[in-house]
mmCIF file of the N, C-alpha and C atoms, coordinates in Angstrom:
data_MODEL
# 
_entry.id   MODEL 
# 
loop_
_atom_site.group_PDB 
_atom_site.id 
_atom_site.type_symbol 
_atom_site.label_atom_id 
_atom_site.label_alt_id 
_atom_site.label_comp_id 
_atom_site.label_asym_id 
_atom_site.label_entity_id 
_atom_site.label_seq_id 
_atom_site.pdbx_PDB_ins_code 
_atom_site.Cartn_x 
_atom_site.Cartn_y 
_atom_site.Cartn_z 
_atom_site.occupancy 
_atom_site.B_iso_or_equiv 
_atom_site.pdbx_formal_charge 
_atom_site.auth_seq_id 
_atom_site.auth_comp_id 
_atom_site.auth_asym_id 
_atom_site.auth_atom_id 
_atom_site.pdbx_PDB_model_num 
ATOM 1   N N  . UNK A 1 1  ? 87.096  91.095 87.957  1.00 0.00 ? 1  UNK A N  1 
ATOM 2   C CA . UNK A 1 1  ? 88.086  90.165 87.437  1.00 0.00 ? 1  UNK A CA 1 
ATOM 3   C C  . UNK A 1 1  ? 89.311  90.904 86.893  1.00 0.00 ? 1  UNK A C  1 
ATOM 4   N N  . UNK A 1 2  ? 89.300  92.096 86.502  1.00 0.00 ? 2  UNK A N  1 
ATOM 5   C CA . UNK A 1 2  ? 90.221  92.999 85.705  1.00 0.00 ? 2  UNK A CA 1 
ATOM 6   C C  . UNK A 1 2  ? 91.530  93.147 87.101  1.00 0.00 ? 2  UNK A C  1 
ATOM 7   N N  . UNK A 1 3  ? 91.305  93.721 88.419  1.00 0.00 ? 3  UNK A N  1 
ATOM 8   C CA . UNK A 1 3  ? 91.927  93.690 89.318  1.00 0.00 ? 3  UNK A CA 1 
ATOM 9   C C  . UNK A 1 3  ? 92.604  92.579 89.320  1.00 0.00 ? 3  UNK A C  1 
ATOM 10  N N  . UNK A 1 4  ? 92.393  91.456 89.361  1.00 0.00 ? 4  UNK A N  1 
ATOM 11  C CA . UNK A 1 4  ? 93.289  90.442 89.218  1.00 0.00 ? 4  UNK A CA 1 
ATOM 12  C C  . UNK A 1 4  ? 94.810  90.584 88.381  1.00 0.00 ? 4  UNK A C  1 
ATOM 13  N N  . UNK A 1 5  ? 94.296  91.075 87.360  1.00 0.00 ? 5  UNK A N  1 
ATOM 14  C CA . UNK A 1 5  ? 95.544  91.367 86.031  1.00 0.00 ? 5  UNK A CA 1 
ATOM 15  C C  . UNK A 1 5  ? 96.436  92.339 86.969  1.00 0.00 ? 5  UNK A C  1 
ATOM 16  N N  . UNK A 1 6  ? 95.994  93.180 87.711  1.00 0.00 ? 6  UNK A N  1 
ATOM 17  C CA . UNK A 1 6  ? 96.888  93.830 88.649  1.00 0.00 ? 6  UNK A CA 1 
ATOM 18  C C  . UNK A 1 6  ? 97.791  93.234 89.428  1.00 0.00 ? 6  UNK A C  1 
ATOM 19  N N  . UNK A 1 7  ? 96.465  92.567 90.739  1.00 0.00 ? 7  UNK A N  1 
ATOM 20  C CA . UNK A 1 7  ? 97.086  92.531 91.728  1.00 0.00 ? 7  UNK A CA 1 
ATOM 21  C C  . UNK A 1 7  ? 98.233  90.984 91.639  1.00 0.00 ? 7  UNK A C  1 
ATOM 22  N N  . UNK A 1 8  ? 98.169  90.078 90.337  1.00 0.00 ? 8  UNK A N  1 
ATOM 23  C CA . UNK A 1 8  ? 99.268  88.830 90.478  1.00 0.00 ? 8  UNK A CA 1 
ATOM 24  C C  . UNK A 1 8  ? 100.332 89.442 90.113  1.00 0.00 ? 8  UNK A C  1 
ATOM 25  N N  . UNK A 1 9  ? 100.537 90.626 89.652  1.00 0.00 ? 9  UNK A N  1 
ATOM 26  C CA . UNK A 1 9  ? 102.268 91.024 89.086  1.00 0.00 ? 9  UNK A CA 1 
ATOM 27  C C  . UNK A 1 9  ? 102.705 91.692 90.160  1.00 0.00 ? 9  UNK A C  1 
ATOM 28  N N  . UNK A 1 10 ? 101.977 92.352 91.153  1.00 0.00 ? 10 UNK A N  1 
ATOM 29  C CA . UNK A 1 10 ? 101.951 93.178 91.892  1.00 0.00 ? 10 UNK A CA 1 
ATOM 30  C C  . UNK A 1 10 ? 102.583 92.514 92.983  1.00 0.00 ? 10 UNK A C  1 
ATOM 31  N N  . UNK A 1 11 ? 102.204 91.278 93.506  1.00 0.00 ? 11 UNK A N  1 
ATOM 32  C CA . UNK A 1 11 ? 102.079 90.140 94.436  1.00 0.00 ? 11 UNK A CA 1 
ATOM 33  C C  . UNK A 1 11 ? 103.950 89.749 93.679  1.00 0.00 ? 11 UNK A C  1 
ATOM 34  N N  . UNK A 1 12 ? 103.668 89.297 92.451  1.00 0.00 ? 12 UNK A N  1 
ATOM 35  C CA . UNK A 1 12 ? 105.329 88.677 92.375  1.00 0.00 ? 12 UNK A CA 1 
ATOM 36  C C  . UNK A 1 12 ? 106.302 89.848 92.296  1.00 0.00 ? 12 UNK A C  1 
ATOM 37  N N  . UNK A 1 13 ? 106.585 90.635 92.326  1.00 0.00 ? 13 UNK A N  1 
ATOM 38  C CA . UNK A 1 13 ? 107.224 91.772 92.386  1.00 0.00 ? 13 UNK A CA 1 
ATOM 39  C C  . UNK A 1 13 ? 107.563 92.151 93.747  1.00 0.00 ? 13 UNK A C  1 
ATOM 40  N N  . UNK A 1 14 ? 106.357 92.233 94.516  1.00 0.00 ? 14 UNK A N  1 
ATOM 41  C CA . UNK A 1 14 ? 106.698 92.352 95.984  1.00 0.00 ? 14 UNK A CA 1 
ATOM 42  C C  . UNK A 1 14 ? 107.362 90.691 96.415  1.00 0.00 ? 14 UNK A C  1 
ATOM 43  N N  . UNK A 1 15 ? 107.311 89.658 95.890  1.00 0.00 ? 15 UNK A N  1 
ATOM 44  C CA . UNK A 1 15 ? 108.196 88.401 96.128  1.00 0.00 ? 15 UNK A CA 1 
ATOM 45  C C  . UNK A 1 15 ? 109.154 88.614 95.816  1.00 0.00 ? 15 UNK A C  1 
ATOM 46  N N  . UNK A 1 16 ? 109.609 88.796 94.800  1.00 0.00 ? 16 UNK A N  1 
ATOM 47  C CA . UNK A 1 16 ? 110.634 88.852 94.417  1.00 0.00 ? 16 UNK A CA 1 
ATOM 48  C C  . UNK A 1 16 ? 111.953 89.892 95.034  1.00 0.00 ? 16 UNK A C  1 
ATOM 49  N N  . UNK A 1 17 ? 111.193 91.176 95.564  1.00 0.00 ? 17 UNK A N  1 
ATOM 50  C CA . UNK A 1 17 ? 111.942 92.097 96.419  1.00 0.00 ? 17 UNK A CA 1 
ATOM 51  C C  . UNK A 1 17 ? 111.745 91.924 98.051  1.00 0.00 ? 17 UNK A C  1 
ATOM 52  N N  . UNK A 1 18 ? 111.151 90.943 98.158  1.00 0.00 ? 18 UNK A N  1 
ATOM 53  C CA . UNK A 1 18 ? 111.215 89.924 99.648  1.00 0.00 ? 18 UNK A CA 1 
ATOM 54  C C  . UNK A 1 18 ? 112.470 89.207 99.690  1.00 0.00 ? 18 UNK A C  1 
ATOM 55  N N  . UNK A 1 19 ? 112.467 88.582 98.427  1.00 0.00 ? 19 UNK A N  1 
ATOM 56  C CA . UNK A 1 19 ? 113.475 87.333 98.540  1.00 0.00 ? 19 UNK A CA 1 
ATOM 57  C C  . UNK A 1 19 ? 114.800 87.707 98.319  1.00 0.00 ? 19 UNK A C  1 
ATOM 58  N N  . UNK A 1 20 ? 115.110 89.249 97.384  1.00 0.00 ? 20 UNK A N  1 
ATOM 59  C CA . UNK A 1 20 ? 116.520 89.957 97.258  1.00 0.00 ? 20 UNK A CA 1 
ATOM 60  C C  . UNK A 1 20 ? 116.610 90.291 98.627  1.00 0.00 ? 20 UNK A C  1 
ATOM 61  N N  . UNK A 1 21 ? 116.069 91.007 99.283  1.00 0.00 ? 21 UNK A N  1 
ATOM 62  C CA . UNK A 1 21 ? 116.679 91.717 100.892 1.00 0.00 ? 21 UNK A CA 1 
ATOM 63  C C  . UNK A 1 21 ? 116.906 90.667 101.625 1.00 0.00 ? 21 UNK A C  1 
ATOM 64  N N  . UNK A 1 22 ? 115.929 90.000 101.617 1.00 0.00 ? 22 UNK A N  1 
ATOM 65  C CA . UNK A 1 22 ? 116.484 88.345 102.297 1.00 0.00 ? 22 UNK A CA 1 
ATOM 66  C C  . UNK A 1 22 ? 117.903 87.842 101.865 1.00 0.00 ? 22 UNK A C  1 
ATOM 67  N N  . UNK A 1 23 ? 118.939 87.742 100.664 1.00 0.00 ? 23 UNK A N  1 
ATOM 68  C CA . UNK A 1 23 ? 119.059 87.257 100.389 1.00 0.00 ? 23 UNK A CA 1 
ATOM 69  C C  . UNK A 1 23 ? 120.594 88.429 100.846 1.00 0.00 ? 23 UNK A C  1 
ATOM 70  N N  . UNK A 1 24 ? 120.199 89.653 100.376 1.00 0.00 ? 24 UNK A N  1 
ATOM 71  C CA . UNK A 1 24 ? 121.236 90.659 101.020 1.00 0.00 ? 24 UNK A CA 1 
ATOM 72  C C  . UNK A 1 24 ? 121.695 90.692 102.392 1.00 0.00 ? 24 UNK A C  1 
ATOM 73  N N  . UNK A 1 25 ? 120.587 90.188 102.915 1.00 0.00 ? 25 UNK A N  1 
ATOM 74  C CA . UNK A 1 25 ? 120.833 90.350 104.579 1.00 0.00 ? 25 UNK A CA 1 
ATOM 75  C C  . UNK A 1 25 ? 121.854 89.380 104.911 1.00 0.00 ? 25 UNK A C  1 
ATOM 76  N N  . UNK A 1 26 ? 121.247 87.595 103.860 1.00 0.00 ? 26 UNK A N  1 
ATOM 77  C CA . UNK A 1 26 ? 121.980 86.839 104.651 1.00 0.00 ? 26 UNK A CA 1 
ATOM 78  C C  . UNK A 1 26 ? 123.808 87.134 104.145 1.00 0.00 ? 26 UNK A C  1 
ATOM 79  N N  . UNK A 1 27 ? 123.869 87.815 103.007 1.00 0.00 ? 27 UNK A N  1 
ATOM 80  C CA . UNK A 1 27 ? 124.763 87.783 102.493 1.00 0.00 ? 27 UNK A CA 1 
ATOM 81  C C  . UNK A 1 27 ? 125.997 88.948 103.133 1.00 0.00 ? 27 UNK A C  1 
ATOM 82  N N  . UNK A 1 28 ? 125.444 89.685 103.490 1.00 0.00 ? 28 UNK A N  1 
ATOM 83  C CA . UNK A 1 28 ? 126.377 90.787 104.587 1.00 0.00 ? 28 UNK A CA 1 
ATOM 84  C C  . UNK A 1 28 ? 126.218 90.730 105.665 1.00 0.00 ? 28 UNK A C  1 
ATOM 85  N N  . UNK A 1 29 ? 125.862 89.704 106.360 1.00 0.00 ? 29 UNK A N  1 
ATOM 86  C CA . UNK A 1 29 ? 125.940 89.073 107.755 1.00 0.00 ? 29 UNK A CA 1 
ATOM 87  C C  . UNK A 1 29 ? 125.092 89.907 108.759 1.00 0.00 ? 29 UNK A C  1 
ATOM 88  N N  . UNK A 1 30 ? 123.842 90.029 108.405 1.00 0.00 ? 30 UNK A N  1 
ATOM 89  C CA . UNK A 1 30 ? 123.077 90.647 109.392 1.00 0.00 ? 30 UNK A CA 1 
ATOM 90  C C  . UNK A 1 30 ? 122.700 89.994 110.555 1.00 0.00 ? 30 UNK A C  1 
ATOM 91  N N  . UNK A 1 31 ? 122.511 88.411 109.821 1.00 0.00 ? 31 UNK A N  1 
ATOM 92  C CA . UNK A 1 31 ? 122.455 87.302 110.586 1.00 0.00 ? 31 UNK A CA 1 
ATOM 93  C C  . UNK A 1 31 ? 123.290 86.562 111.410 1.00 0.00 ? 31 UNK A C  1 
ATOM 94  N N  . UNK A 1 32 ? 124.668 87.228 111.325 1.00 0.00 ? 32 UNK A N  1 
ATOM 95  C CA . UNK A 1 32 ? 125.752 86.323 111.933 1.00 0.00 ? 32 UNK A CA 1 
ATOM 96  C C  . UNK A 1 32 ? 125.259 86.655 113.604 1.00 0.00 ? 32 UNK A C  1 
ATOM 97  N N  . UNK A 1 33 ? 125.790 85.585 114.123 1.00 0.00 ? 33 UNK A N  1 
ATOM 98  C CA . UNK A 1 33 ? 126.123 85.440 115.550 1.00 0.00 ? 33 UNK A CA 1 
ATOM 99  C C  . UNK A 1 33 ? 127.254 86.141 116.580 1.00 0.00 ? 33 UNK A C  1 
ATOM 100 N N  . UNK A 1 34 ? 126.699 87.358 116.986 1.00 0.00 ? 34 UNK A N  1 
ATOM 101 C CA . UNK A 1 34 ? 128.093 88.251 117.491 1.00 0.00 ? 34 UNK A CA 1 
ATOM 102 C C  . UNK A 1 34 ? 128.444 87.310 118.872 1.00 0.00 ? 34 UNK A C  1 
ATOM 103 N N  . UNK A 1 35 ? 127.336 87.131 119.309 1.00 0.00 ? 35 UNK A N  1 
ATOM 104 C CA . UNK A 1 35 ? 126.971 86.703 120.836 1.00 0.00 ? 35 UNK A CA 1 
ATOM 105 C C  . UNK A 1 35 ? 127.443 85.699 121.187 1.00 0.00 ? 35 UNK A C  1 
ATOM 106 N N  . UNK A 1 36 ? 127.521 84.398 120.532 1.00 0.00 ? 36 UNK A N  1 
ATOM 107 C CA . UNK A 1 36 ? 127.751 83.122 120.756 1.00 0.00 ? 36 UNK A CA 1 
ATOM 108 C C  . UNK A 1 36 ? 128.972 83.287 121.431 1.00 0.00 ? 36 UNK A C  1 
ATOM 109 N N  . UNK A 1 37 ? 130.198 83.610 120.120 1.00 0.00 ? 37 UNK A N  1 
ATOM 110 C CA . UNK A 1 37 ? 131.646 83.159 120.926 1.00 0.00 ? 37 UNK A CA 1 
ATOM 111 C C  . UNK A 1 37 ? 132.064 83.588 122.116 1.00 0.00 ? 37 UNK A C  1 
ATOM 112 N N  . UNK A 1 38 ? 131.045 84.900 122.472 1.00 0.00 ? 38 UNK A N  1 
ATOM 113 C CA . UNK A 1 38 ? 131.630 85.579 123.735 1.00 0.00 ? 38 UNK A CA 1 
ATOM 114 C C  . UNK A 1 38 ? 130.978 84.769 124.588 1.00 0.00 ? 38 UNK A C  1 
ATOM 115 N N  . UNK A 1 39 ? 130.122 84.270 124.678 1.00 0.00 ? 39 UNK A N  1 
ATOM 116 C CA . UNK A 1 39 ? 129.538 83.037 125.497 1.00 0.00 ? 39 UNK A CA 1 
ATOM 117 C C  . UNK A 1 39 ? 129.616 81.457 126.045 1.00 0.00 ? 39 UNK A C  1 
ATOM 118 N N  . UNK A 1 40 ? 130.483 81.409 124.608 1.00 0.00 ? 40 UNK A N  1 
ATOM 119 C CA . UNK A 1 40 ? 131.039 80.216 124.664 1.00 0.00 ? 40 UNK A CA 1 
ATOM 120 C C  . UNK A 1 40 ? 132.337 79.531 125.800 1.00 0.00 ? 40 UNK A C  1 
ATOM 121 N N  . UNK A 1 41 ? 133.058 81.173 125.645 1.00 0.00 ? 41 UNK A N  1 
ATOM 122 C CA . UNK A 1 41 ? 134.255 81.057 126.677 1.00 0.00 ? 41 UNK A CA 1 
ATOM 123 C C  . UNK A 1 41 ? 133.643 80.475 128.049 1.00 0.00 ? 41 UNK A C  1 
ATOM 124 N N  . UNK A 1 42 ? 133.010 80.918 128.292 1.00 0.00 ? 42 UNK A N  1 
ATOM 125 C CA . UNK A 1 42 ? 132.492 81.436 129.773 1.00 0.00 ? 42 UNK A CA 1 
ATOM 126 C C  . UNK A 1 42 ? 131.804 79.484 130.054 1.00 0.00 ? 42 UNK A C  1 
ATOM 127 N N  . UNK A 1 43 ? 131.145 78.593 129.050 1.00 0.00 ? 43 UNK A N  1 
ATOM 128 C CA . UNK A 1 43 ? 130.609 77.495 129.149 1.00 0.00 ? 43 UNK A CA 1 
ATOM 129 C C  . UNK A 1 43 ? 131.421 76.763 129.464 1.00 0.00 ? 43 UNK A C  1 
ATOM 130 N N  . UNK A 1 44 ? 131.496 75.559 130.426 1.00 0.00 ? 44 UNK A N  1 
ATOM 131 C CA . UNK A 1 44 ? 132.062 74.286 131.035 1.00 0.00 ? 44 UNK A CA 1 
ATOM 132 C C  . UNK A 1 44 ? 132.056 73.694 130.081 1.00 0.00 ? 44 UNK A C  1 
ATOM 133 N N  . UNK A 1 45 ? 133.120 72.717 129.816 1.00 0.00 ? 45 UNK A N  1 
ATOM 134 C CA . UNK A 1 45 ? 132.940 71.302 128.837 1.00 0.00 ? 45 UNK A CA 1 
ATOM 135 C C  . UNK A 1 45 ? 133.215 70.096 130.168 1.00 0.00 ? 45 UNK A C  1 
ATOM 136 N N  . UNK A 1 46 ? 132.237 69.841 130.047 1.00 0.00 ? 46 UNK A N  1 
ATOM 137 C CA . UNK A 1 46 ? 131.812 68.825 131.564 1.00 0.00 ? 46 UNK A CA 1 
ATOM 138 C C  . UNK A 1 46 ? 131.896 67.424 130.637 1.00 0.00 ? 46 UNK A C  1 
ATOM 139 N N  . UNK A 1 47 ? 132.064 67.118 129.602 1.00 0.00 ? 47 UNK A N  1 
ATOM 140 C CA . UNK A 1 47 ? 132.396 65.794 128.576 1.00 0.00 ? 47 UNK A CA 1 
ATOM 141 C C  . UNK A 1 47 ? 133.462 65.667 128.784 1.00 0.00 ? 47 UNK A C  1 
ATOM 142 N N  . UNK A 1 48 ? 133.902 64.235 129.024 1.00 0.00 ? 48 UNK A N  1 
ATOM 143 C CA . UNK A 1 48 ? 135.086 63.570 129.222 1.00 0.00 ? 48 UNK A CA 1 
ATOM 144 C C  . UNK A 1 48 ? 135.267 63.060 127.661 1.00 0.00 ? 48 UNK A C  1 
ATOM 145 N N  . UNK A 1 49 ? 136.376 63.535 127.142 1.00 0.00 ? 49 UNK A N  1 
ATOM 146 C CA . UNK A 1 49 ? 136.513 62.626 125.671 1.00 0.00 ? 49 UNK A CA 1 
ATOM 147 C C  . UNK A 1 49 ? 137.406 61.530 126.095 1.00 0.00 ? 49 UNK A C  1 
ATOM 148 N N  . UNK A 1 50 ? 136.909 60.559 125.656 1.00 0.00 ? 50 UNK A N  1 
ATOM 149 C CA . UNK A 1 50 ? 137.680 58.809 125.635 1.00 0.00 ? 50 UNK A CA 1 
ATOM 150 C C  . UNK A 1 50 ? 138.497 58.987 124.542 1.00 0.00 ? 50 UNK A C  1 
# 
């Protein structure tokens, strides 16, 4: 039972430095989309706007 007293601080600590890099990544654009716009050119707009 003593392990326990360990391993729950242990557990939120490693959450908590999950959720900063997560949070860095999204924030300096690791996630952005390089790909799309160069792709986009190249797509038909086959929609007629009324």
């Amino acid at each position: 039972m003593d392990i326990i007293y360990l391993l729950i601080p242990i557990s939120l600590v490693l959450v908590v430095i999950i959720v900063a890099v997560l949070f860095w990544a999204v924030r300096s654009g690791q996630y952005d989309d390089m790909e799309g716009p160069r792709h986009h050119i190249l797509m038909d707009d086959d929609e007629v706007e009324k």
